[in-house]
C-alpha distance (Angstrom), angle and dihedral (degrees) to the residues before:
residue distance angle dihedral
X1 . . .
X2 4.01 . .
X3 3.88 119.1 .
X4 3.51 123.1 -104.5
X5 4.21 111.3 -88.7
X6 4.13 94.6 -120.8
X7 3.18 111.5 -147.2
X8 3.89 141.6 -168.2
X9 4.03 122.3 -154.0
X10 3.85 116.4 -147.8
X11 4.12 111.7 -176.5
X12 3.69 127.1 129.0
X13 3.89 93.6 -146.8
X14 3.66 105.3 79.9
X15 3.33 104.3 -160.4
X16 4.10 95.5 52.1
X17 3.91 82.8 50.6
X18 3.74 105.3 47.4
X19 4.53 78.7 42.3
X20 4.39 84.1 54.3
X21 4.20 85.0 42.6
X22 3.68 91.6 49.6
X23 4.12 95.2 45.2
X24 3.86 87.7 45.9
X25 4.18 97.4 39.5
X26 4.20 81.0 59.0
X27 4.02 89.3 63.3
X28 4.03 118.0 93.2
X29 4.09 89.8 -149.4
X30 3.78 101.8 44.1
X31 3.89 127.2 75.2
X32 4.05 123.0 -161.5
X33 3.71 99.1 -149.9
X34 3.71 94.3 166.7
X35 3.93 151.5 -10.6
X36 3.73 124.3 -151.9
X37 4.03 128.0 -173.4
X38 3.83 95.9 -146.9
X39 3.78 136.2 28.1
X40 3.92 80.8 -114.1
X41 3.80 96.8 67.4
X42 3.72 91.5 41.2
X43 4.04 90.4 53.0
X44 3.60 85.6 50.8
X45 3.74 95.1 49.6
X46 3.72 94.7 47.0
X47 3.54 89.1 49.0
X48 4.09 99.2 49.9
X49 3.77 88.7 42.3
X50 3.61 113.7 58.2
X51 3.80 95.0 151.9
X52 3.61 90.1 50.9
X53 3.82 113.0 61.5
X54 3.22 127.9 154.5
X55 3.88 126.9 -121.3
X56 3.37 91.4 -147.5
X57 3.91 142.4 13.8
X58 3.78 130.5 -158.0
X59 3.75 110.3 -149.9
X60 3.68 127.3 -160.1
X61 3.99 104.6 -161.0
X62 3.68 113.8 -154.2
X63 3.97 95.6 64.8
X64 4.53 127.4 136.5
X65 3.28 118.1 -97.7
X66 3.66 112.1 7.0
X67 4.10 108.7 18.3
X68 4.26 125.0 -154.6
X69 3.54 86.5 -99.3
X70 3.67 91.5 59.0
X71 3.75 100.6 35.5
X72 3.78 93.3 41.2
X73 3.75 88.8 55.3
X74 4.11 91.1 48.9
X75 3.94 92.9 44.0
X76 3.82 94.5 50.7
X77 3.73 87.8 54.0
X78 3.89 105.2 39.9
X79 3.97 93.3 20.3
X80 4.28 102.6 38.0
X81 3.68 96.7 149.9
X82 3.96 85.4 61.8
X83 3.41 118.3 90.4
X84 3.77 125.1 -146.7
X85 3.90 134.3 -153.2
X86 3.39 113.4 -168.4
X87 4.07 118.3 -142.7
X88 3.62 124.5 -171.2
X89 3.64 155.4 133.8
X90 3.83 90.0 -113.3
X91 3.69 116.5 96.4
X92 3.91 103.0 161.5
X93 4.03 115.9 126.0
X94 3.97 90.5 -116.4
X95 3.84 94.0 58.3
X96 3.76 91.0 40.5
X97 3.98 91.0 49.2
X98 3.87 97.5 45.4
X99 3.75 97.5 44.4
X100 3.94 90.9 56.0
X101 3.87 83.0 44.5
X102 3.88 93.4 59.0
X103 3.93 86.6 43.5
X104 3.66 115.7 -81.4
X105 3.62 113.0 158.2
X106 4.07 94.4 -169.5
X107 3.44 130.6 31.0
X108 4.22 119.1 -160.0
X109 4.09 136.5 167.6
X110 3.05 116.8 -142.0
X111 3.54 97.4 -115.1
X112 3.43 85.0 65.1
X113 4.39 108.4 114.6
X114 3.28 123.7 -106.0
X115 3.73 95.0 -111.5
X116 3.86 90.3 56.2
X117 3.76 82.8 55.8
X118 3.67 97.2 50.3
X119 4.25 88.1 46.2
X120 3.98 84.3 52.8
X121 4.04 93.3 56.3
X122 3.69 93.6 40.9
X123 3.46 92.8 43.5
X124 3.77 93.5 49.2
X125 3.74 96.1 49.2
X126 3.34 95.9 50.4
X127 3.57 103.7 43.0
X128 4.27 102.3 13.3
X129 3.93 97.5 -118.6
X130 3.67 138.6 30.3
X131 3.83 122.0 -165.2
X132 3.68 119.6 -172.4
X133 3.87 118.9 -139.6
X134 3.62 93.5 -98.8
X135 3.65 98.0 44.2
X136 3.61 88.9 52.8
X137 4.06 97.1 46.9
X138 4.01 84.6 52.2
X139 4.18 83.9 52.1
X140 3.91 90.8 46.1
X141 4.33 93.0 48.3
X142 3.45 91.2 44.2
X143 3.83 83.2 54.4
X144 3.61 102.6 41.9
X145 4.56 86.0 56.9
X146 3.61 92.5 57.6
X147 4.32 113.7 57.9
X148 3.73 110.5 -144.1
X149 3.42 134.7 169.4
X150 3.30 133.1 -87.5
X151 3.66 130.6 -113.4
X152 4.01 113.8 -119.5
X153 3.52 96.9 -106.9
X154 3.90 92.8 153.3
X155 3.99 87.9 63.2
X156 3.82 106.9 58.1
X157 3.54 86.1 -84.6
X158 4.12 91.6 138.5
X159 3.95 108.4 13.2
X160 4.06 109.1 -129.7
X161 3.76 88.5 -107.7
X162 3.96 91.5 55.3
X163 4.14 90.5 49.3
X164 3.90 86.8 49.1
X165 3.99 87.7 51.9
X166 3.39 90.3 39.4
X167 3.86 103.7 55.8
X168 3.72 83.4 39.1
X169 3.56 88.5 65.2
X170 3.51 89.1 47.9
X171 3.45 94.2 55.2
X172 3.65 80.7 59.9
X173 4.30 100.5 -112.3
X174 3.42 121.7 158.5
X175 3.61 117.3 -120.9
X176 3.87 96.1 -98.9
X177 3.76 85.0 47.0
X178 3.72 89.9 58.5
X179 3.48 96.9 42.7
X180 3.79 89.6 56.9
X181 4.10 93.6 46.2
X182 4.10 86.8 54.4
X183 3.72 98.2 32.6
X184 4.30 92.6 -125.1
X185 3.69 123.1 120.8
X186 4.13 118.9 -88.9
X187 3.38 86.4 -113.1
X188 3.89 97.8 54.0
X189 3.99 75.4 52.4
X190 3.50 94.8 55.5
X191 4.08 89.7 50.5
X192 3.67 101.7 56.7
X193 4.13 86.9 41.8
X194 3.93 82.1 52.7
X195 4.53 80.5 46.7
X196 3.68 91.1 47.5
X197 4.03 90.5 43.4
X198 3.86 82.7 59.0
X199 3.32 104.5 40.4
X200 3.42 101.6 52.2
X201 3.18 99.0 38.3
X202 3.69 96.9 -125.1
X203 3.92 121.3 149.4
X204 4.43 94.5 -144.6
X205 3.97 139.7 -11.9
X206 3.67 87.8 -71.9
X207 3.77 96.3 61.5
X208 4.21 86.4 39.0
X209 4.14 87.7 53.8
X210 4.02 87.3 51.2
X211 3.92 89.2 52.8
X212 3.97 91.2 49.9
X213 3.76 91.3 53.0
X214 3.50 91.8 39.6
X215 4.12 93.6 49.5
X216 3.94 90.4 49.1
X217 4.17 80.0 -111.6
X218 3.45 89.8 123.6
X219 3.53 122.1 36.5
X220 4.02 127.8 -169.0
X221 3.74 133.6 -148.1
């Protein structure tokens, strides 16, 4: 039997939080552990409670004090192992761009329904990000403005079997879902994503997805 996802709500509107509690609280494989106001109180909570960290927070981003931006930016730093889904009545490119920049590995609105939301949390724990289309066509634009160089994929820069990991995992397969599709164990999977970790210098799947857009590896509709 799985683990509980534990999760952390972060919203300064109580009453949309303790509504996002009460939807989650009614799942058998996800765990409320805590809700904050601020990105202070979480910070504080994090800190006081190192036995009891989250898998997973949801992060409003207009908040007093310290905002998501801010506390996203701090957690992916201090905190990398956490993963962070941002939630929020903003929906403009710029606010979707810099909170994957500070190290959101979801982005939602809050219009969004609940069962998108409970996709996003599965979808994160399983696989450690999940983009929609959208999101990921606002990622690839932003992209295509700016030239950067490419990566040196013509000089063993990424062996073949790391590319076909790679846009696996952009394709959004778990490991053993990978490991089936190229007939190698999951944890020969979990060695080249450790490779392509390295190589890229990317700190999680996020950053990895980024690279493959960025490379032309992985190419969107």
């Amino acid at each position: 039997m799985k683990n509980s996802i534990k999760i952390i709500i972060v919203d300064d509107e109580i009453l949309f939080r303790k509504g996002i509690s009460f939807l989650l609280d009614r799942e058998n494989n996800i765990d409320v552990i805590y809700e904050a106001s601020s990105g202070g109180e979480l910070l504080a909570f994090l800190e006081s409670n190192h036995d009891n960290h989250p898998d997973i927070i949801i992060m409003d981003l207009k908040m007093q004090g310290i905002n998501g931006v801010e506390a996203t930016k701090i957690i992916h730093t201090v905190y990398p192992n956490i993963k962070i889904i941002a939630l929020t009545s903003y929906n403009t490119k710029s606010f979707i761009l810099n909170m994957i920049a500070v190290g959101a590995v979801a982005y939602l609105v809050k219009n969004s329904t609940p069962q998108e939301l409970l996709v996003t949390i599965n979808e994160v724990a399983e696989r450690g990000y999940y983009y929609t289309d959208y999101i990921m066509k606002v990622i690839q634009e932003d992209i295509s403005t700016v030239k950067k160089p490419k990566c040196l994929l013509d000089s063993n820069f990424l062996t073949t079997r790391e590319i076909q990991v790679l846009k696996l995992i952009c394709d959004q397969k778990s490991s053993t879902e990978i490991a089936d599709a190229l007939f190698i164990s999951p944890r020969t999977v979990e060695g080249h994503r450790n490779n392509l970790l390295l190589k890229t210098e990317s700190r999680n799947i996020a950053g990895l997805v980024l690279f493959a857009i960025q490379n032309e590896i992985m190419a969107i509709d």
